[in-house]
C-alpha positions as CSV (number, residue, x, y, z in Angstrom):
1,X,35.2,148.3,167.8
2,X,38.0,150.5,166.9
3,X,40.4,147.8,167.7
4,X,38.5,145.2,165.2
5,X,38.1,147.7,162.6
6,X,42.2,148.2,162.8
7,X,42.8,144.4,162.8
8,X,40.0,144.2,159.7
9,X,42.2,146.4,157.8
10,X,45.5,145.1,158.4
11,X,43.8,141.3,156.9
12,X,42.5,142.8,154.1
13,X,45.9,144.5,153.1
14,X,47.7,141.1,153.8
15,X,45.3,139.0,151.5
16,X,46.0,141.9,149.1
17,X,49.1,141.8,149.3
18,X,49.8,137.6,149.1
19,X,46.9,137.5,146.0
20,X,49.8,140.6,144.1
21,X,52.5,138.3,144.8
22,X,51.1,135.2,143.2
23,X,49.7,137.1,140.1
24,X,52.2,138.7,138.4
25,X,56.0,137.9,137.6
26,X,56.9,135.5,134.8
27,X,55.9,132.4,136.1
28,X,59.6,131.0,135.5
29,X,60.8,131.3,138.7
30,X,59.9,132.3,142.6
31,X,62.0,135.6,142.1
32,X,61.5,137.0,138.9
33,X,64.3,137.6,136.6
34,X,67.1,136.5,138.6
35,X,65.8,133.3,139.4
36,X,67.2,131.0,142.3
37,X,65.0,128.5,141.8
38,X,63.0,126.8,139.2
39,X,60.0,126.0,139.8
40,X,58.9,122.4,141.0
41,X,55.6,120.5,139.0
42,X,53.4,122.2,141.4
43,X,54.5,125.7,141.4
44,X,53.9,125.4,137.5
45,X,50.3,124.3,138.3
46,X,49.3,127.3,140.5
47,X,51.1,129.4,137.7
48,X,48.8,128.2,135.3
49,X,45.6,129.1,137.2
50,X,47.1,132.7,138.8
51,X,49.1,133.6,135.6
52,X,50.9,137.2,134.9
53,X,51.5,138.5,131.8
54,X,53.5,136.2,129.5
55,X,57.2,136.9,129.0
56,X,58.8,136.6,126.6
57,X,62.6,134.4,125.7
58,X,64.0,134.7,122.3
59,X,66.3,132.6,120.8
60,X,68.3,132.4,118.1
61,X,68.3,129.7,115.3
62,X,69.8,129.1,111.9
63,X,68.2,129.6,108.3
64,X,70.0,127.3,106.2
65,X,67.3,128.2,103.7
66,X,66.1,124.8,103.1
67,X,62.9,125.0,100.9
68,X,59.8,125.0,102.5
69,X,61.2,124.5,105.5
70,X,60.2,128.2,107.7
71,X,63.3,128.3,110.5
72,X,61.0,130.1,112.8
73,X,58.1,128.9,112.4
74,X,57.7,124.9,112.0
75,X,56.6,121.9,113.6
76,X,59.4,121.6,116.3
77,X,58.8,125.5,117.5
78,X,56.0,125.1,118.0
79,X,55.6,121.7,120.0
80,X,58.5,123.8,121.9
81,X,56.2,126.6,122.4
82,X,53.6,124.0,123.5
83,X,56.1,121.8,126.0
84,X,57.9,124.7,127.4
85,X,56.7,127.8,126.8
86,X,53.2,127.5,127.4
87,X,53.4,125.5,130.7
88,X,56.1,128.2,131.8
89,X,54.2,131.2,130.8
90,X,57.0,131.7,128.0
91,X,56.2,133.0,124.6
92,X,59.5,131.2,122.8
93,X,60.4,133.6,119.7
94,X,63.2,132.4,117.3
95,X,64.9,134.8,115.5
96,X,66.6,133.3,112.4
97,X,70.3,134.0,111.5
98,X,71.6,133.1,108.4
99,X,74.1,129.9,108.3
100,X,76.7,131.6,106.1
101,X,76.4,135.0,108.2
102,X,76.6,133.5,111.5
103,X,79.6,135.5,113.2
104,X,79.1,138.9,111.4
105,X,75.3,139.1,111.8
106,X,76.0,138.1,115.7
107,X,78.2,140.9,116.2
108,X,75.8,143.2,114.5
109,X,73.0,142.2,116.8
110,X,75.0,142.3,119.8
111,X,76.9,146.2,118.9
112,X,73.4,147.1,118.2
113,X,71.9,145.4,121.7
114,X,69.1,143.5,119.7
115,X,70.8,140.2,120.0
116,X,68.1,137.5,121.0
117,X,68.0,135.8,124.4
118,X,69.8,132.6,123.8
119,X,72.6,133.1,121.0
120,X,75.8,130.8,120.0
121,X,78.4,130.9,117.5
122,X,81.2,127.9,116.9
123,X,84.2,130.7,116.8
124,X,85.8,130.6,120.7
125,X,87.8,134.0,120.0
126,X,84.1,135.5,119.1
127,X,83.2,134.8,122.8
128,X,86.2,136.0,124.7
129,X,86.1,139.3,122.8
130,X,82.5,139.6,123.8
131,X,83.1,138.5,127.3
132,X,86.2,140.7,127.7
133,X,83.7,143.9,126.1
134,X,81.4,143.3,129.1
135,X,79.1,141.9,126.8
136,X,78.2,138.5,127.6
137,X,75.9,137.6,131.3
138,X,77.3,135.8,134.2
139,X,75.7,132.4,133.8
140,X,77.7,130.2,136.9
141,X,75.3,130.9,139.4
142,X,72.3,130.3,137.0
143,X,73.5,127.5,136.6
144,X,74.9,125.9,139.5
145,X,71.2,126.8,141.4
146,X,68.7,125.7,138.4
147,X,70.2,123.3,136.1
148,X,71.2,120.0,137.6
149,X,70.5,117.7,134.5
150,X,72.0,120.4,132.2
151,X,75.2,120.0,134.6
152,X,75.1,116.5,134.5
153,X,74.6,116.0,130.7
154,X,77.2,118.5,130.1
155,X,80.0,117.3,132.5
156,X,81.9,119.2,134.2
157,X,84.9,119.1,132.1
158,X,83.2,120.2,129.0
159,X,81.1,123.3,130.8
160,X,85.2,124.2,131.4
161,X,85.3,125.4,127.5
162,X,82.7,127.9,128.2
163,X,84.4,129.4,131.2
164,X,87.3,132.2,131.3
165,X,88.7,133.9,134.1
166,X,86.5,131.1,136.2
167,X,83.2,132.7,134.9
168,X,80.5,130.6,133.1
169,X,80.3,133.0,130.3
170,X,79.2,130.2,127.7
171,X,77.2,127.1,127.6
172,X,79.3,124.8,125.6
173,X,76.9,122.3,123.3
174,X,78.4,118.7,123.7
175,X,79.7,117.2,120.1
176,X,78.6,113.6,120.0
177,X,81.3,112.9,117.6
178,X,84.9,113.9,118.8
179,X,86.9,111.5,116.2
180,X,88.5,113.6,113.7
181,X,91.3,112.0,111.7
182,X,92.0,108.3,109.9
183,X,94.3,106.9,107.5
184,X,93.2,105.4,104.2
185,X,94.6,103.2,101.7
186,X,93.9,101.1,98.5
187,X,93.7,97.5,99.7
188,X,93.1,96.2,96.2
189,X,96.9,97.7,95.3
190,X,98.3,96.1,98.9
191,X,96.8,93.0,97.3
192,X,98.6,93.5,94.0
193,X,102.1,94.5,95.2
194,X,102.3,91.4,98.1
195,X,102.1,93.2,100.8
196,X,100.0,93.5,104.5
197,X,97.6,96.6,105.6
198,X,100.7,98.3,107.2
199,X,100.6,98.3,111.3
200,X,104.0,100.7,111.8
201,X,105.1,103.4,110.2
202,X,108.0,101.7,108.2
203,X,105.8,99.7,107.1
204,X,103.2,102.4,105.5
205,X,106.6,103.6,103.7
206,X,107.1,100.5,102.2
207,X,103.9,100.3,100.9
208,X,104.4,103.8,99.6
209,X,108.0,102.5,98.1
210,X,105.8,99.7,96.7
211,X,102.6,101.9,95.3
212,X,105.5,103.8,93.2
213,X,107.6,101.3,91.7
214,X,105.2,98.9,91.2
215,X,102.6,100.8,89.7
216,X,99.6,98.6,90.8
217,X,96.9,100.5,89.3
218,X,98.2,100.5,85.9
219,X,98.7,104.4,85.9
220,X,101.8,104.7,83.5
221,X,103.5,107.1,85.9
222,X,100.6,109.1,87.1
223,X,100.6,107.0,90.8
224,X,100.8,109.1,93.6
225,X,101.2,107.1,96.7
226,X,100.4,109.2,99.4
227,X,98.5,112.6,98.8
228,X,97.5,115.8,101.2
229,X,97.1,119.3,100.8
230,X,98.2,122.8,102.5
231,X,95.1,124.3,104.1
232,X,96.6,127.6,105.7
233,X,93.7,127.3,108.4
234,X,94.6,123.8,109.4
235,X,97.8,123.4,108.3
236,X,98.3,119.7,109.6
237,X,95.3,118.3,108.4
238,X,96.7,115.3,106.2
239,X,99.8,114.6,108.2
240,X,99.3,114.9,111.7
241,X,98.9,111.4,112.7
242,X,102.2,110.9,111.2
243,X,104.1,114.1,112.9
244,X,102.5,112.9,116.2
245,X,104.0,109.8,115.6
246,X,107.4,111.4,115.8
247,X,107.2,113.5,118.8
248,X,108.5,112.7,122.0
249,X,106.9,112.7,125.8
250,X,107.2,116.5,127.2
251,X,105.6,117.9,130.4
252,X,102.4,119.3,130.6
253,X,103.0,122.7,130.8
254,X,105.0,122.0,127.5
255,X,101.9,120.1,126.0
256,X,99.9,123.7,126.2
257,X,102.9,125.9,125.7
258,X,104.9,124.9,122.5
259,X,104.2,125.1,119.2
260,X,104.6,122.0,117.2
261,X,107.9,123.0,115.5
262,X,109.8,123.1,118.8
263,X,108.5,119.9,120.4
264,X,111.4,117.4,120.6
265,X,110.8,114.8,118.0
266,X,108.8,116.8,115.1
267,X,111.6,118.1,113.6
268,X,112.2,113.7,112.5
269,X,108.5,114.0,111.9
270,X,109.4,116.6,108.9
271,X,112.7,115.2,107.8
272,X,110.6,112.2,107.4
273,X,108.1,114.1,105.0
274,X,111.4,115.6,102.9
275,X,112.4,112.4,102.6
276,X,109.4,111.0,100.9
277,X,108.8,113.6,98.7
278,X,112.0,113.8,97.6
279,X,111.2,110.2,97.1
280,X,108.6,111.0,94.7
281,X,105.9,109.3,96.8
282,X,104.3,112.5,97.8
283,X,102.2,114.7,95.1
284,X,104.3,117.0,93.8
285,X,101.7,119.9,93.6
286,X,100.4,119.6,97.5
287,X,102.3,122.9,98.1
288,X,99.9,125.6,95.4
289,X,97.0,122.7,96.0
290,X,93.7,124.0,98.0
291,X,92.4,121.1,98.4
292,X,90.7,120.4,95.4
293,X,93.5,118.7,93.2
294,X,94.0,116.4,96.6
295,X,90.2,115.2,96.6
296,X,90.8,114.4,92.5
297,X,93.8,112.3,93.1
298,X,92.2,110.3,95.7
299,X,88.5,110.5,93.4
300,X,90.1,109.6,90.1
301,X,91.8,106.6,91.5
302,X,95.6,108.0,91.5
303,X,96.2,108.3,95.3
304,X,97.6,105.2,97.2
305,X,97.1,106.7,100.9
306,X,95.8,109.8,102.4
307,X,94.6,111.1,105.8
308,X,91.3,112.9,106.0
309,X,88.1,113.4,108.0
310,X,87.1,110.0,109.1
311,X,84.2,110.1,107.8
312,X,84.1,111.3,104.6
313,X,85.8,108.7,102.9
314,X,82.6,106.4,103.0
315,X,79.9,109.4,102.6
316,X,77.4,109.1,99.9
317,X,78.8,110.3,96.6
318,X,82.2,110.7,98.2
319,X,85.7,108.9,97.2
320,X,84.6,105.0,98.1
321,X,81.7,105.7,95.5
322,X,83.2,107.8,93.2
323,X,86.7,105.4,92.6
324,X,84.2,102.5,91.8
325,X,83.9,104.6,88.6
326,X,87.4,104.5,87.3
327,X,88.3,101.3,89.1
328,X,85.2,99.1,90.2
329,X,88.2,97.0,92.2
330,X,89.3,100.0,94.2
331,X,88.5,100.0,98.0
332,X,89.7,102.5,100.5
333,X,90.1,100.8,104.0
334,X,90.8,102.7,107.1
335,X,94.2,102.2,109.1
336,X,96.2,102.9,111.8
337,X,99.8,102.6,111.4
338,X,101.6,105.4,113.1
339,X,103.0,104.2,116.2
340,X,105.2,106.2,118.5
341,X,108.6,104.5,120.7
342,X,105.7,104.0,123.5
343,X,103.9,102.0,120.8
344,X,101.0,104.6,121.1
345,X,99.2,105.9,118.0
346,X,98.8,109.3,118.6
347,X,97.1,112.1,117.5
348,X,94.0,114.4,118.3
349,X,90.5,114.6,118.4
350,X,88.1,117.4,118.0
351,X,87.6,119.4,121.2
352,X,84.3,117.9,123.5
353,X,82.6,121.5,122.5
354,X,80.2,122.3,119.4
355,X,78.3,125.6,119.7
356,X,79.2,127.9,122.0
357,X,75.6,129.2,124.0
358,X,75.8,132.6,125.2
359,X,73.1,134.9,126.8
360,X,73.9,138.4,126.2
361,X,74.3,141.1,129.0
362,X,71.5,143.3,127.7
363,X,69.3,140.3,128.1
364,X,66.8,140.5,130.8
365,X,65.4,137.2,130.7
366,X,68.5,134.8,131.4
367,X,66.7,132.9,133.7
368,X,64.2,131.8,131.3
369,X,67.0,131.2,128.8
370,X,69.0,128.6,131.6
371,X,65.2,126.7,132.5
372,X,65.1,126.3,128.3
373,X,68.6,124.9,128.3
374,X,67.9,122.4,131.6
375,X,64.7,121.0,129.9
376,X,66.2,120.4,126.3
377,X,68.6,118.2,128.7
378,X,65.6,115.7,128.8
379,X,66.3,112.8,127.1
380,X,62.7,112.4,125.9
381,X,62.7,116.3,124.7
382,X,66.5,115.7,123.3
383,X,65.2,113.0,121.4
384,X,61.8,114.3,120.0
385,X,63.9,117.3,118.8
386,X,66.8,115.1,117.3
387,X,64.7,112.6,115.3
388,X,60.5,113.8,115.4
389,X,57.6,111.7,115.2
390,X,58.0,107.8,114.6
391,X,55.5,107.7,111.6
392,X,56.1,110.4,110.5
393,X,59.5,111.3,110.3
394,X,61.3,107.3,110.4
395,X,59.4,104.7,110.1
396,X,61.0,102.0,112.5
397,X,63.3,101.8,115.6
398,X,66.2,99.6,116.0
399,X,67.5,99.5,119.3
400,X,66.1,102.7,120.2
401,X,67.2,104.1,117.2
402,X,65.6,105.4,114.5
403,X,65.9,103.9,111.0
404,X,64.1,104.2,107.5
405,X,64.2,108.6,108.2
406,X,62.2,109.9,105.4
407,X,64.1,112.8,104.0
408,X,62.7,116.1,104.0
409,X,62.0,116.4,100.4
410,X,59.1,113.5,101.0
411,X,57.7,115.7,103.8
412,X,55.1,118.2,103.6
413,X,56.0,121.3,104.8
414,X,54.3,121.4,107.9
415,X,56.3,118.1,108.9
416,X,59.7,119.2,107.9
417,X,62.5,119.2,110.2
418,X,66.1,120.3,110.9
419,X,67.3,118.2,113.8
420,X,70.5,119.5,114.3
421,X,69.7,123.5,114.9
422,X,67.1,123.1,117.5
423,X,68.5,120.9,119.6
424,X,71.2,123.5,120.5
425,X,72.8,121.9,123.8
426,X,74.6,119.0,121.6
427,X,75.9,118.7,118.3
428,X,75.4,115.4,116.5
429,X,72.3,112.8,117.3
430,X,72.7,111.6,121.0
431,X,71.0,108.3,121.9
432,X,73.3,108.0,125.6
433,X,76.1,105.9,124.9
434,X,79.2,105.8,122.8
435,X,78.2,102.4,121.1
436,X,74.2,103.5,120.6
437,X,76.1,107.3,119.1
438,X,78.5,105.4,116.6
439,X,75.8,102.6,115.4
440,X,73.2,105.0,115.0
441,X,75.8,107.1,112.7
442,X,76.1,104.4,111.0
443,X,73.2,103.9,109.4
444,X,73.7,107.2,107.6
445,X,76.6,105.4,105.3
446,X,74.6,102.6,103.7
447,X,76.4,99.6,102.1
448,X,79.9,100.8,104.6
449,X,78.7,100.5,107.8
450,X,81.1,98.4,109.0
451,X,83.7,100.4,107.2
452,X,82.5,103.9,108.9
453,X,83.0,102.4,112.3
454,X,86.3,100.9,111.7
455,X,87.2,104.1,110.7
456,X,86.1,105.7,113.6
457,X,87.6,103.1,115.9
458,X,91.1,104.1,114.3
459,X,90.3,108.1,114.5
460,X,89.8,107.0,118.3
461,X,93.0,104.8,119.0
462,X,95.1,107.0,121.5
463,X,93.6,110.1,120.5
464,X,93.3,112.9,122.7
465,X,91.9,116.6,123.4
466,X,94.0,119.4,122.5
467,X,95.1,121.4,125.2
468,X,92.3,124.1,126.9
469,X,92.8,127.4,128.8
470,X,90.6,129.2,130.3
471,X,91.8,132.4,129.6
472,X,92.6,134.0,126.1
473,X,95.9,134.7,124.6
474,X,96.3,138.1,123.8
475,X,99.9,137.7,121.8
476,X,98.1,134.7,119.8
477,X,95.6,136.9,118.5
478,X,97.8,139.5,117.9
479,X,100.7,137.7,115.9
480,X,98.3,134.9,114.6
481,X,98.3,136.3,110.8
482,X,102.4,136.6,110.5
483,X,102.7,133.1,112.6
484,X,100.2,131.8,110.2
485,X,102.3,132.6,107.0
486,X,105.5,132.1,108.1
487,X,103.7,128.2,109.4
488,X,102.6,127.6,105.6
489,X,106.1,129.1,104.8
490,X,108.5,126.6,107.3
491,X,105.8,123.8,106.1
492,X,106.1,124.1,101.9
493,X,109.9,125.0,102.5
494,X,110.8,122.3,104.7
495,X,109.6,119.4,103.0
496,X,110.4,120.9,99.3
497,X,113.9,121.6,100.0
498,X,116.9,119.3,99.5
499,X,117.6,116.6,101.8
500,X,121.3,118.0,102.6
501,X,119.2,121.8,103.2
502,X,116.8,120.2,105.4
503,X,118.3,121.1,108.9
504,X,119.5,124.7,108.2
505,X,115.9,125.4,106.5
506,X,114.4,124.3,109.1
507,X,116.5,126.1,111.8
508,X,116.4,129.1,110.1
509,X,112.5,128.9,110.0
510,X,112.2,128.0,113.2
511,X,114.4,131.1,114.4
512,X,112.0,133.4,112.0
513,X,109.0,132.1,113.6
514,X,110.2,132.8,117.1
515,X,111.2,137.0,116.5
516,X,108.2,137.3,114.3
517,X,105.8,136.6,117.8
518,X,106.1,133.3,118.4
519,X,108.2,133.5,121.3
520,X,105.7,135.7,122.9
521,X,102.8,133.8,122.4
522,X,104.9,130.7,124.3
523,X,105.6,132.9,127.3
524,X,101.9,134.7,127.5
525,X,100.8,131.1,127.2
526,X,103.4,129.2,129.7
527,X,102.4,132.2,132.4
528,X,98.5,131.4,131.4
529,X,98.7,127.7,132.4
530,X,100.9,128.6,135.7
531,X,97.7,131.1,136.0
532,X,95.6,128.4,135.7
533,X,97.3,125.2,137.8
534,X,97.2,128.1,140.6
């Protein structure tokens, strides 16, 4: 009898014991917080029925304060509360951060340990420093064991942006659209003057040559035949696809070590720039310009050629619609003419990364805050979150892409939407291809359409990534305000001075540029890759 009553016990204390462990945790996972594994279809059923006490994952989103529109509280939060949260036992919280306040309120939150669950920022350098603070979780295991189709979507080579030192320390959202750069000129002037959409980059000059003399616009001197700007922060923009064009094949470990200045070949690439403006073919305020008196010349109908975003050219309200105005014959096309001695047309594209998605160290819930990342990789859940309700928020489809979108200022407020904060793992609307991602862009620049993708095609043509490390340079971030001046400085001064000045400017410049820093930063940076190949 003893025996029994012994035995009796012991079963009662294991059916105690198996009913605790299926009744409480977070319902995310078979071991808690940590997680090793995600739970299947039916460990989310007997979750439901044997439920703890709901956790809860907070994640961050942007308030760009569009009226009527609640960030954190609005038809996609809460069909994400209803889709994820609820089945998961997740109560999804979003904390809204202001758009123009993005880095500084981050680092508030984070100094202050109150940062949400799931945050992100664009600025790379805001990451490291967090990472190298100890700030930021370990995410490569979380990962590698729970998030398959988040791997896959991603890519391998674009979760590399979010790693340093070899540790997943960031999420990196994928941006659809990588094309950065085209070339656009007046074909209604090539027409006048007699001459071809230039293919080479003598060819672009004549047409420059041409633009001047000729005067096909009827400007009485005011022409300016190819304009661009100094933008401290991006100091190439406007000429890049024509320096590229210039500089010759180096090694890899060149390709991420050097600075422009000192790779053979750009130093013709700038000569090349002297020579035209001392030409007259270049605008003769781009050095005190911030971009403003650029984006008049090419608006008022006084620019011949000029290199910008590739898109922005055909955007509504932008330069194709607002030269119609001054000249109803003007037509900026998109070209391509900068060809190097391999007869490729280089240049860059924007990095494969968008948002950077980081879950911070004080977090406890970065299990919860992986699962939400690996089911946004749904394409179903991708695409309700990227374009809504068919009805509702676009009225038709056309090849599995929506058309007729109803704006948000026809929507009541319950139905408004901002498809391109929620969706945080990719920036830009992803429908699966390349072909379905450019068409379905598109359809966004009504009446150029065919215009928009040419332009896109040419920002495309040979371009590549800029080069990635995985670790940060310390000496960059250090010297990068001197560099940065004494940059804008060698730029202004060597295209401004006089042809015969040209080479000891620039050598002189070039010398300045090294003492100030810039031969540190190389050598940090040539050690960093050698780091890295290892």
């Amino acid at each position: 009898m003893k025996k029994f009553f012994s035995k009796a016990i012991c079963f009662t204390i294991m059916l105690m014991l198996l009913s605790s462990t299926v009744g409480c945790g977070s319902g995310t996972s078979n071991e808690g917080d940590n997680g090793a594994k995600v739970n299947d279809s039916t460990e989310q059923d007997v979750s439901k029925k044997n439920k703890g006490p709901q956790v809860e994952l907070k994640v961050a989103v942007f308030d760009r304060g569009t009226k009527g529109y609640v960030a954190d509280n609005n038809f996609q939060t809460k069909w994400i509360q209803e889709k994820f949260g609820d089945p998961n036992n997740i109560k999804v919280t979003f904390v809204p951060i202001p758009r123009a306040q993005e880095v500084d309120k981050l680092k508030v939150l984070m100094a202050s340990n109150q940062a949400p669950d799931i945050c992100f920022t664009y600025t790379d350098s805001v990451v490291v420093d967090f990472a190298k603070n100890g700030g930021l979780t370990d995410l490569t295991e979380l990962i590698d064991k729970n998030a398959p189709n988040l791997k896959k979507f991603l890519g391998e080579d674009l979760l590399s942006y979010g790693r340093w030192d070899n540790i997943q320390y960031a999420v990196p959202a994928k941006r659809v659209m990588v094309a950065a750069e085209s070339t656009f000129i007046r074909k209604d002037w090539l027409d006048k003057v007699g001459l071809p959409v230039p293919k080479t980059t003598d060819e672009f000059y004549n047409a420059m040559k041409a633009f001047k003399e000729k005067d096909p616009g009827k400007l009485g001197g005011k022409v300016i035949p190819y304009t661009f700007a100094v933008d401290p922060n991006n100091l190439m923009w406007g000429v890049s696809p024509l320096l590229d064009s210039f500089k010759e094949k180096i090694s890899e470990e060149d390709t991420y070590s050097l600075p422009n200045w000192l790779v053979p070949g750009f130093k013709e690439g700038m000569r090349f720039l002297n020579k035209m403006y001392n030409e007259g073919l270049l605008d003769p305020k781009f050095a005190t310009d911030d971009g403003k008196h650029n984006d008049d010349n090419i608006s008022k109908g006084l620019a011949g050629a000029f290199i910008h975003t590739f898109d922005l050219t055909y955007r509504a309200g932008s330069f194709s619609d607002k030269i119609k105005t001054v000249a109803p014959e003007g037509q900026y096309i998109p070209i391509d003419p900068f060809v190097n001695k391999e007869g490729k047309h280089l240049k860059f594209k924007f990095n494969p990364n968008g948002l950077f998605i980081i879950v911070p160290k004080t977090s406890q819930r970065a299990a919860e805050a992986i699962k939400y990342l690996e089911w946004m990789a749904d394409p179903e859940v991708l695409f309700y979150l990227q374009n809504g309700e068919k009805g509702v928020h676009y009225l038709d489809e056309k090849n599995g892409i929506p058309v007729n979108i109803i704006p948000n200022d026809k929507l009541a407020d319950d139905n408004k939407a901002n498809f391109i904060d929620l969706s945080i793992i990719v920036n830009g609307k992803e429908f699966g291809s390349e072909d379905k991602n450019v068409e379905a862009a598109s359809y966004g620049f009504p009446g150029y359409e065919e215009l928009y993708k040419q332009a896109y095609s040419a920002a495309m043509n040979d371009a590549s990534f800029m080069p990635h490390l995985d670790r940060a340079i310390e000496s960059k971030a250090k010297y990068s305000k001197v560099l940065g001046e004494k940059e804008v400085e060698t730029f202004i001064k060597t295209i401004t001075c006089k042809p015969a000045e040209f080479d000891k400017t620039y050598d002189t410049l070039i010398q300045e540029y090294l003492k100030a820093g810039g031969q540190q930063v190389i050598d940090e940076t040539r050690a960093a890759y050698k780091a890295m190949k290892k």
